[in-house]
N, C-alpha and C positions, 0 to 999 in steps of 0.2 A: 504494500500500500504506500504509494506517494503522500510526504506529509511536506504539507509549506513551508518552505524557510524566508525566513524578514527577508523580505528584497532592499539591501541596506545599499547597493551603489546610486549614485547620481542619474534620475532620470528628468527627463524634460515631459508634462502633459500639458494637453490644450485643451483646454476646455471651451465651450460655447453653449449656454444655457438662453435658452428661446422661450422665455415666461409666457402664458396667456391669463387675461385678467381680463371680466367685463368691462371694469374700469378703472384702471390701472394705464396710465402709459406704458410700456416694459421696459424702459430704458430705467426709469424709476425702481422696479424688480433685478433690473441684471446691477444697478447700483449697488442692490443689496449683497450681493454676490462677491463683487470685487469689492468692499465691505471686508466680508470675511476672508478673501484672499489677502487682502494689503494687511488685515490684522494678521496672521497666521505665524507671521516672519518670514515666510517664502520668499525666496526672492523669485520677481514674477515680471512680466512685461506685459499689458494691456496694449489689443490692437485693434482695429474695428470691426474683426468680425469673432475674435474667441479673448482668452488671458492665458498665456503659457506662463506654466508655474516650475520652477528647477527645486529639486531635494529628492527625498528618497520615495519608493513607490508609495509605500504606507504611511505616509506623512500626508504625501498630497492626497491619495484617495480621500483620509478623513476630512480631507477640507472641500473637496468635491461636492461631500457627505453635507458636511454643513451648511456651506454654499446652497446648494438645493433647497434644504430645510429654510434657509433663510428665505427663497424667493416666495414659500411656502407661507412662512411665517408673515412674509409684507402683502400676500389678499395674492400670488399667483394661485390659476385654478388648474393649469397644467404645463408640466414643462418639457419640453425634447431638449437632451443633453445630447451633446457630441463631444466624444471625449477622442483624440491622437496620443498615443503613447509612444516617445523614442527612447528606446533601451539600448544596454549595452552592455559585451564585459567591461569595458571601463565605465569612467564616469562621461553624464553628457551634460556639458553647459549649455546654456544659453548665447554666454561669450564666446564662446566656438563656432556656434552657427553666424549668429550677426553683428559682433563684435566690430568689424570692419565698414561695418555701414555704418558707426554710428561716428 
């Protein structure tokens, strides 16, 4: 039987949560979101269409976790999440990727 071990290297997720609310703007809703992303201490990058967050798998999962809950919590009635994961044996920055654009 396969048992899980912490996935403790460095990965990069992107997340994109698509709140729906009667009335609710959603950009107000995905505020909530990056909310708890900026509190987390992740270091993260918001772009216009998701927030890539850098740390380890289980770190960010639970903030994915929260993240939702919060859109939940501010009157969203349903959400489509789109989550990209880049793994690695080593670790993967964010700095790696676009470092040089900036």
């Amino acid at each position: 039987m396969y048992k899980a071990e912490k996935m403790t290297k460095t990965v990069n997720i992107a997340l994109q949560i698509l709140p729906t609310a009667s009335d609710i703007h959603p950009y107000i809703l995905v505020d909530k979101a990056i909310e708890i992303i900026a509190n987390s201490g992740l270091k993260y990058k918001v772009t216009p269409f998701e927030t890539v967050m850098e740390g380890s798998y289980d770190d960010i999962m639970e903030v994915v976790k929260q993240a939702q809950q919060a859109c939940y919590e501010a009157g969203a009635e349903s959400l489509m999440t789109y989550i990209k994961i880049q793994s690695s044996l080593e670790d993967v920055t964010i700095e790696d990727k676009i470092g040089k654009y900036e």
